[in-house]
C-alpha angles and dihedrals in degrees: 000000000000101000107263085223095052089044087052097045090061097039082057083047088058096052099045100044134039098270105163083161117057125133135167125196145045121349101239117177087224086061104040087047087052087042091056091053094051083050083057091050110043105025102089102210140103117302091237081058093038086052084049098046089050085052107062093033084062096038079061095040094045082049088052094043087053104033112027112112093211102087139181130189115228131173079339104304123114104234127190123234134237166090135306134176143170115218120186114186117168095275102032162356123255118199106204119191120169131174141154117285122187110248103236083064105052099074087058092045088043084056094042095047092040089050097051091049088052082066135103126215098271094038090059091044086054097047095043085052090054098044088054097051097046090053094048086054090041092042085224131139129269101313084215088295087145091061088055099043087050096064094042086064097042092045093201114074124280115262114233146175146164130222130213106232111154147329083285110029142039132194115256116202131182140192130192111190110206108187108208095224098057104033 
């Protein structure tokens, strides 16, 4: 169901840049474990970056595996489908992760992604404080506490963008810019 034009854009991403990291396909627990381990092998940087970069790259991929509507049925979970990459360039890595979103969702993540980058350092601590919290009381899931937890790592807002694919979906992307020197 992945848009043929959104699969090919990041397969030309992948020639063009340094990618040592890109993977299509279902999140299942068993490959992003084994891409966390190829992250381990072919990233050169200290193991407490290392630990950091692996992070961020399973905090997308478990967001693809929950909220992509793009799903697959394996060994009987229900696995969201996507897109993860690796990208090193001189200063930085950038962790990429796509996947399909259903249209009437992507206003309220828009909101949600363009709030948490108007935010400064202490304001994010305090919001991730409070998501958490919230959750713990509501017994819910997450309440979007990876996304801030991803630019709190990053420490620079969280690119984003949404693609047009069809009448029902559109093609979420996302970007985490790690600078080497600060993570």
């Amino acid at each position: 169901m992945m848009s043929k034009l959104y699969t090919e854009s990041f397969m030309e991403l992948s020639k063009e840049k340094n990618l040592p990291i890109f993977y299509k396909g279902p999140m299942l627990h068993d490959i992003i474990f084994s891409l966390a381990e190829e992250i381990n092998h072919k990233i050169n940087v200290t193991d407490n970056k290392k630990h950091k970069l692996m992070a961020v790259f399973i905090e997308l991929s478990e967001n693809v595996k929950l909220y992509s509507a793009e799903r697959l049925l394996i060994s009987g979970k229900d696995l969201g489908v996507g897109i993860m990459a690796i990208e090193e360039i001189n200063e930085a890595f950038i962790v990429h992760s796509g996947n399909l979103i259903g249209k009437e969702k992507v206003i309220e993540m828009q909101l949600k992604l363009e709030n948490i980058n108007s935010l400064n350092r202490d304001q994010l601590n305090k919001l991730y404080v409070d998501q958490r919290n919230n959750s713990i009381d509501s017994g819910a899931q997450g309440g979007n506490i990876g996304l801030i937890e991803l630019a709190r790592r990053s420490r620079q807002p969280l690119i984003f963008n949404f693609r047009n694919v069809n009448s029902e979906y559109s093609f979420y992307n996302i970007e985490v810019k790690i600078n080497k020197e600060t993570f």
